[in-house]
C-alpha positions in Angstrom: -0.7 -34.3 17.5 0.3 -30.8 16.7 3.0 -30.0 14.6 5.6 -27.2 15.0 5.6 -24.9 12.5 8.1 -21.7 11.6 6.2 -18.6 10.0 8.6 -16.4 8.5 7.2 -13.0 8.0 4.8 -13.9 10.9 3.6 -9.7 11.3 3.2 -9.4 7.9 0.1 -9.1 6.4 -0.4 -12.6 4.8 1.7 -14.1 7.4 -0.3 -13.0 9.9 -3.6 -14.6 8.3 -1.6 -18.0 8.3 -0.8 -18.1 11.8 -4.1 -16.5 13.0 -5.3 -19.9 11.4 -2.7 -22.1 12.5 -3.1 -21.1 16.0 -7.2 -21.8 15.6 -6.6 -25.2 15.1 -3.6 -25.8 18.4 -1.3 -26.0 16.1 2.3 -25.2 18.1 3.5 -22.2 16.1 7.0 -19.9 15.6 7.0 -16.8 14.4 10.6 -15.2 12.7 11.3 -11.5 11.2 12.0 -8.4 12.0 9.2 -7.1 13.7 7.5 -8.6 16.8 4.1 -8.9 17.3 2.7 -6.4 19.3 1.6 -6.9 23.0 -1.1 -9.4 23.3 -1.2 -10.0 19.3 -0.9 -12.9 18.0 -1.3 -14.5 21.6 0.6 -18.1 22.1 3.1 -17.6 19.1 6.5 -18.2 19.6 9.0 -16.0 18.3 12.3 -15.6 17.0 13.7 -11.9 15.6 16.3 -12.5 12.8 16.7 -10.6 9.6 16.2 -12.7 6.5 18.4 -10.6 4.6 21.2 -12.3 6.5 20.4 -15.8 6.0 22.5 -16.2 3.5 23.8 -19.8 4.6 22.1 -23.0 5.7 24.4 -22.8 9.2 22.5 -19.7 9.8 19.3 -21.4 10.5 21.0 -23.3 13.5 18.4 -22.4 16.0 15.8 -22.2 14.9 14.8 -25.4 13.0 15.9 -28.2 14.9 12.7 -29.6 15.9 10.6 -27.7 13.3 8.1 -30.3 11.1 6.8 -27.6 8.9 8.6 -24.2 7.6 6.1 -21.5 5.4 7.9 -18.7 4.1 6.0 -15.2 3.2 9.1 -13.2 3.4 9.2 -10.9 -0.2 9.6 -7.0 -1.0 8.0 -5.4 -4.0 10.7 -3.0 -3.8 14.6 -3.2 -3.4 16.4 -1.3 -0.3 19.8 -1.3 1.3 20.6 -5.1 2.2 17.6 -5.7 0.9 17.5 -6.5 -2.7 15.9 -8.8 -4.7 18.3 -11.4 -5.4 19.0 -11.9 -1.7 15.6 -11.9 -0.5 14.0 -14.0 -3.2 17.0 -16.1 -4.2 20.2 -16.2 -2.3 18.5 -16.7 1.5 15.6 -18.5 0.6 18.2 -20.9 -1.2 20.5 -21.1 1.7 16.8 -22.0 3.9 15.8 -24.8 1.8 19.0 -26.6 2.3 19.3 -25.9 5.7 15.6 -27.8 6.2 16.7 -31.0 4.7 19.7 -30.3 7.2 17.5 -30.4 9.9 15.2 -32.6 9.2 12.0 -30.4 8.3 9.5 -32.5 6.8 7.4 -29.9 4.7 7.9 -26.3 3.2 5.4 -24.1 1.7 6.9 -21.4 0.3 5.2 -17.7 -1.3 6.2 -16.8 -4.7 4.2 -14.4 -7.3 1.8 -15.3 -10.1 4.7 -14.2 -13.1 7.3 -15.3 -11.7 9.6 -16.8 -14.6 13.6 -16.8 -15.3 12.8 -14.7 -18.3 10.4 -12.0 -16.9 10.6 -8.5 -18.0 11.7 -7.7 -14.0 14.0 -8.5 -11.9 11.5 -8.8 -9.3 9.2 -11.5 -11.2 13.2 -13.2 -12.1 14.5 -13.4 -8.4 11.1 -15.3 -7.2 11.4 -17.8 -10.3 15.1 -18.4 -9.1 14.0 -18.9 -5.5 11.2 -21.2 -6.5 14.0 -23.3 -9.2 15.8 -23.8 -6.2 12.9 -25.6 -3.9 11.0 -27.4 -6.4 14.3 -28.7 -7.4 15.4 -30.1 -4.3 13.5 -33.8 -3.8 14.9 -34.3 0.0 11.9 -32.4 1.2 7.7 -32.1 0.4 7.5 -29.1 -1.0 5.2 -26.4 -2.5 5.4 -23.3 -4.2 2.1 -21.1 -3.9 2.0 -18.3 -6.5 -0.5 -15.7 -5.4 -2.2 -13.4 -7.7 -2.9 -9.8 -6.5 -4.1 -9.9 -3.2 -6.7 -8.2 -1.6 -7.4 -7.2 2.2 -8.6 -4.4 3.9 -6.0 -3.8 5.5 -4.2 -4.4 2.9 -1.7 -1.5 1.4 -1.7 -2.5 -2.2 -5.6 -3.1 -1.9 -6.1 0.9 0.3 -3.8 2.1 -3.1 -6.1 0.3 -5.4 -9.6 1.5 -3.4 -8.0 4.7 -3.7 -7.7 4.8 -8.0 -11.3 2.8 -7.7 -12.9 5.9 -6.2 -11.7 8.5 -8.3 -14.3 10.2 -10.6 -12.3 9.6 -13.5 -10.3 5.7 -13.7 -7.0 6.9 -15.3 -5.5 3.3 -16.4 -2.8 2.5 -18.2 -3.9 1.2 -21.9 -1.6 -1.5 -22.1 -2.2 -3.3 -18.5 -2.9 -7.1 -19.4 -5.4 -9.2 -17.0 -5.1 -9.4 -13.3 -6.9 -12.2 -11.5 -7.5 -11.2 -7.7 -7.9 -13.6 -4.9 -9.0 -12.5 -1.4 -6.4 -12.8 1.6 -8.5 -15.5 3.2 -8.7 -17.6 0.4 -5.1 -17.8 0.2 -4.4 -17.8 4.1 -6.5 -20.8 4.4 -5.0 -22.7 0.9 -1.4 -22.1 2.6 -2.7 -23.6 6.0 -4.5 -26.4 4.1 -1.0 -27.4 2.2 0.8 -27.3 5.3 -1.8 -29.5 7.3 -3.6 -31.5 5.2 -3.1 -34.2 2.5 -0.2 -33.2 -0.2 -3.0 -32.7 -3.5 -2.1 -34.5 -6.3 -0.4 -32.8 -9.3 1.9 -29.8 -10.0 3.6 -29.2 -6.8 3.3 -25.4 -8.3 -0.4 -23.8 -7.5 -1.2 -20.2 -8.8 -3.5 -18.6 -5.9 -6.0 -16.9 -8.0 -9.4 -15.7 -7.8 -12.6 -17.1 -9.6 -12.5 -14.7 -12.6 -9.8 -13.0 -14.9 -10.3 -9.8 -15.9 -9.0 -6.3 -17.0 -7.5 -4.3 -14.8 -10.1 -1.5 -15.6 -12.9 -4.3 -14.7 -11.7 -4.9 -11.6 -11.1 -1.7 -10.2 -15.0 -1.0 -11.8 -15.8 -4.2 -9.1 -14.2 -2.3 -5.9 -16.5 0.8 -6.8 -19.5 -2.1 -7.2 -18.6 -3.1 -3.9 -18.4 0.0 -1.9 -21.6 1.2 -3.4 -20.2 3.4 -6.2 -21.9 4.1 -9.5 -19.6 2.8 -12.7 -16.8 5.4 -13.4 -15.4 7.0 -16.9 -12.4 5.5 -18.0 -9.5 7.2 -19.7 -6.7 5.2 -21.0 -3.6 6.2 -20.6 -0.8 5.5 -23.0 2.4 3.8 -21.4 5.2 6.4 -22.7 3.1 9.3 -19.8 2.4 6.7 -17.2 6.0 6.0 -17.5 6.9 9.2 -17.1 5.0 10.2 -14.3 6.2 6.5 -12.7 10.0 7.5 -13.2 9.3 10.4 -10.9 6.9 8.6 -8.4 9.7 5.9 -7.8 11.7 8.4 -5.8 9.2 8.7 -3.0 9.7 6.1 0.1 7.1 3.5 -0.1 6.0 4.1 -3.4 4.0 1.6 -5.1 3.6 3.4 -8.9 6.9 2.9 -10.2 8.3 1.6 -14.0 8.6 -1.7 -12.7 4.8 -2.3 -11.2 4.1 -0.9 -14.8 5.2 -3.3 -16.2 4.1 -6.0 -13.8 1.0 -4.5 -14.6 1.8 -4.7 -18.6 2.3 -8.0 -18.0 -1.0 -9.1 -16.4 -1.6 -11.4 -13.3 -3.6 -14.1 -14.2 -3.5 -17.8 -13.8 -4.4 -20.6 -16.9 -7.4 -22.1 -17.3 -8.2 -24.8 -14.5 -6.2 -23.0 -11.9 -8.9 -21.4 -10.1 -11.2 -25.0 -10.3 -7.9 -26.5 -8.6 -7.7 -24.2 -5.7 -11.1 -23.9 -5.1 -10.8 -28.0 -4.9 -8.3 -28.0 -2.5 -10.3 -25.1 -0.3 -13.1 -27.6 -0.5 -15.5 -24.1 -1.4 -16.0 -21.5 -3.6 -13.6 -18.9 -4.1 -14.4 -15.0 -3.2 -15.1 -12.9 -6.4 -14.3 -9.7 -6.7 -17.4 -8.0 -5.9 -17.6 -8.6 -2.6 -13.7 -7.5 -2.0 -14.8 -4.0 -0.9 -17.3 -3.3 1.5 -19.5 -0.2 1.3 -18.0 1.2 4.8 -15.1 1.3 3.1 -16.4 4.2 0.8 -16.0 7.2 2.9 -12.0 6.2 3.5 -11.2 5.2 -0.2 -13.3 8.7 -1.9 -10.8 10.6 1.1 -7.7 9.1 -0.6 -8.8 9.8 -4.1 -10.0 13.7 -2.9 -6.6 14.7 -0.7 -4.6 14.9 -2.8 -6.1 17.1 -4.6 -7.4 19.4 -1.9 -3.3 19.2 -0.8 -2.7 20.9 -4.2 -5.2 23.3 -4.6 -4.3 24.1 -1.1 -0.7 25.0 -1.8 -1.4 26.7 -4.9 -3.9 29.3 -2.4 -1.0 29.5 -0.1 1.7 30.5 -2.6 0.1 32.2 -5.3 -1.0 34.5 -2.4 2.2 35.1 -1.6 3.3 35.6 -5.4 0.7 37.9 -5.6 0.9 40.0 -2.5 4.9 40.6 -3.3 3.5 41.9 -7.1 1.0 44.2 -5.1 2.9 45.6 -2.0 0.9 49.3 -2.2 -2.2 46.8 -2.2 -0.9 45.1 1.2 0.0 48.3 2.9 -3.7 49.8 1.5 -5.3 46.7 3.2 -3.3 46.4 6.8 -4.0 50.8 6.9 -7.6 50.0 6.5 -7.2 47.5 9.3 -5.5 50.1 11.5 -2.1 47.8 11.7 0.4 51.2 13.0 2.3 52.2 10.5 5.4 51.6 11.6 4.0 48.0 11.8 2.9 47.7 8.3 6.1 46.5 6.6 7.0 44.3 8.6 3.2 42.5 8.9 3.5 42.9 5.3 6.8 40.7 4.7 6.2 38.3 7.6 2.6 37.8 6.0 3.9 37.1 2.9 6.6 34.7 4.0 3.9 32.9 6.0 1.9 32.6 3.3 5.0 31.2 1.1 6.1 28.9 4.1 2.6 27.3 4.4 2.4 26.5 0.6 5.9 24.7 0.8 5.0 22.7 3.8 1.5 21.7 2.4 3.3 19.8 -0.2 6.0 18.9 1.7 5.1 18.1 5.1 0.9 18.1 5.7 -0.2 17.3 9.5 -2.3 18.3 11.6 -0.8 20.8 13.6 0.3 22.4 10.2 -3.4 22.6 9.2 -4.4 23.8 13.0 -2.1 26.4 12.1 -3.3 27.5 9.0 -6.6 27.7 10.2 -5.8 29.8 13.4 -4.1 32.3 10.6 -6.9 32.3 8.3 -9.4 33.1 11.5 -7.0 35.8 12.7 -6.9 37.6 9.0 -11.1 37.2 8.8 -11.1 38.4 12.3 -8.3 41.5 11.6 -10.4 42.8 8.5 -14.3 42.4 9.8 -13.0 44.7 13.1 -10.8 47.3 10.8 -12.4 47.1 7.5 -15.9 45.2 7.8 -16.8 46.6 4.0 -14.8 44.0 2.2 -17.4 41.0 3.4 -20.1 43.1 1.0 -17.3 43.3 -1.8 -19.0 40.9 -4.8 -15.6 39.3 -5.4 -16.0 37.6 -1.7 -12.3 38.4 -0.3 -13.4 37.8 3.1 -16.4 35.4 2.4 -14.6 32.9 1.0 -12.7 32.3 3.9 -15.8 30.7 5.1 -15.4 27.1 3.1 -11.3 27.6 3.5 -11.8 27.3 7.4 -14.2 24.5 6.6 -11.3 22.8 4.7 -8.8 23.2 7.3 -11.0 22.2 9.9 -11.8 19.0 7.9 -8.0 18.3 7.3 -7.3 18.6 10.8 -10.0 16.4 11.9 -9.1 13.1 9.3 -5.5 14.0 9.0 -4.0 10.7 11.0 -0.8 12.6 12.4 
């Protein structure tokens, strides 16, 4: 008989791996969170939108568990936002939902915590999940347990695309303090959650760290994503913590930024389970765990050395743009020189003159600031016209053995090659 089961953080990316499951085997399943699936994803899922953030009492959870056997929470964020924050989402409402399931009646919860978590971490983060998992594994009105994943890796994954993306640069800039992670593949945890939920409670700690088959520096690991998408071994340069934390401080201001002083120090910290914890899951998985090496296929390659390049094309990029600007207002007679050899009017020539150089300016800024495609159509329709301008009014400077014009040649390239991966 199936059992009815509420997935909270159905869209997510582990979430969705449970249900994906679930669903395989007829199981009757509910989906809750913000964002619905997509139309014709996730196909025979129930679903119910709520904000978890909002749960912050067991009569909130009024209609959606009556009738529910089995409740699995992924619901977390790695960063705090408005309504958001850490002690709400991974304390106060998960709290207020493990009361309101003995309320109800729900026979089993498997809840998603974080390999760290402890009531005397070194962040807030790793201290909110401890408090959220005190609460459940207190509680003895209800089967119950508390899976702590190590980092996980997917695809599709955005903290896996971020670390592809340090794995393929030429140089592995790590920080020289970062303790021992010990990465477990999305499936392996997907199916260990499904497993807890549908199977036979396994004997032991009702805590299980989901962790891969091997601990190892965070330097080793990032050399076993390059293994896996065919890369050659990389140089290493370590990092000391006072610059990375620097350069973190400023990251942390960007939307969606995963580098920040905190993940430094959850990286200080290390993410690896005890000895025996990866014989245990693998036990209850009934097979071998994923290692590392085959995380990261080699079709992934082309993607991850395009993250690693861009942004440094981006930069080198705005430096042409605005250091031609810097140095066209320094050499005005130059500019006027040049658009007279190209046969601009002359009463046209100031005015080409300023508006080229505020161009030039303008595309620097937004290159930083704002890089799309349309920007880098743009700048390659501009870069044509000025090659075009100068071959028909002053076709000498393409033999001049600095290149002026020449070098437009791999700058169009460029462009072109922008436009053509950039994904908006």
């Amino acid at each position: 008989m199936a059992s009815h089961i509420l997935v909270l953080g159905a869209t997510g990316l582990l979430g969705r791996a449970v249900v994906e499951r679930l669903l395989a085997q007829g199981q009757r399943v509910t989906g809750f969170g913000n964002t619905p699936p997509a139309s014709g994803e996730l196909s025979g899922m129930g679903w119910c939108s709520g904000d978890f953030s909002r749960r912050t009492r067991p009569r909130h959870w009024r209609s959606e568990l009556p009738g529910v056997d089995i409740v699995i929470n992924t619901i977390g964020v790695f960063e705090e936002r408005y309504l958001q924050g850490f002690h709400v989402m991974h304390d106060e409402a998960p709290n207020a939902l493990w009361q309101a399931c003995a309320d109800y009646g729900v026979r089993r919860v498997i809840h998603v915590s974080a390999l760290g978590a402890a009531l005397d971490a070194t962040t807030e983060y790793a201290r909110s999940k401890a408090r959220g998992d005190a609460g459940l594994l207190a509680r003895q009105d209800v089967e119950a347990w508390v899976v702590r994943p190590s980092l996980i890796y997917a695809d599709s994954g955005r903290s896996a695309s971020y670390c592809r993306h340090l794995a393929a640069q030429p140089l592995l800039a790590v920080p020289a303090d970062a303790g021992c992670v010990q990465p477990v593949h999305l499936d392996d945890v997907a199916e260990l959650i499904v497993r807890l939920a549908l199977g036979a409670p396994p004997q032991g700690e009702r805590v299980i760290a989901a962790v891969g088959p091997q601990a190892m520096s965070w330097v080793d690991y990032l050399q076993a994503l390059r293994q896996g998408m065919g890369m050659p071994a990389a140089l290493v340069l370590r990092v000391p913590g006072f610059v990375l934390n620097s350069i973190a401080w400023f990251a942390e201001h960007r939307p969606g930024s995963l580098l920040s002083r905190d993940s430094l120090r959850l990286l200080q910290a290390g993410s690896a389970g005890e000895a025996g914890d990866a014989e245990r899951m693998a036990a209850v998985l009934e097979r071998p765990l994923r290692h590392s090496q085959a995380f990261a296929a080699p079709s992934l390659r082309a993607e991850s050395v395009w993250s690693a390049w861009r942004p440094l094309l981006l930069g080198t990029l705005a430096f042409l743009w605005l250091f031609t600007a810097l140095v066209s207002f320094g050499q005005l007679p130059l500019g006027l020189q040049l658009l007279a050899e190209a046969a601009v009017p002359e009463a046209m020539r100031w005015p080409a003159l300023w508006a080229g150089i505020a161009l030039d300016a303008v595309f620097g800024v937004l290159t930083l600031w704002r890089p799309s495609r349309r920007l880098w159509q743009m700048q390659l329709l501009v870069v044509a016209a000025y090659t075009g301008l100068l071959t028909l009014g002053a076709p000498h400077w393409w033999l001049h053995p600095f290149g002026p014009l020449s070098k437009n040649l791999p700058i169009l390239a460029l462009l072109g090659l922008l436009a053509a991966m950039e994904k908006r």
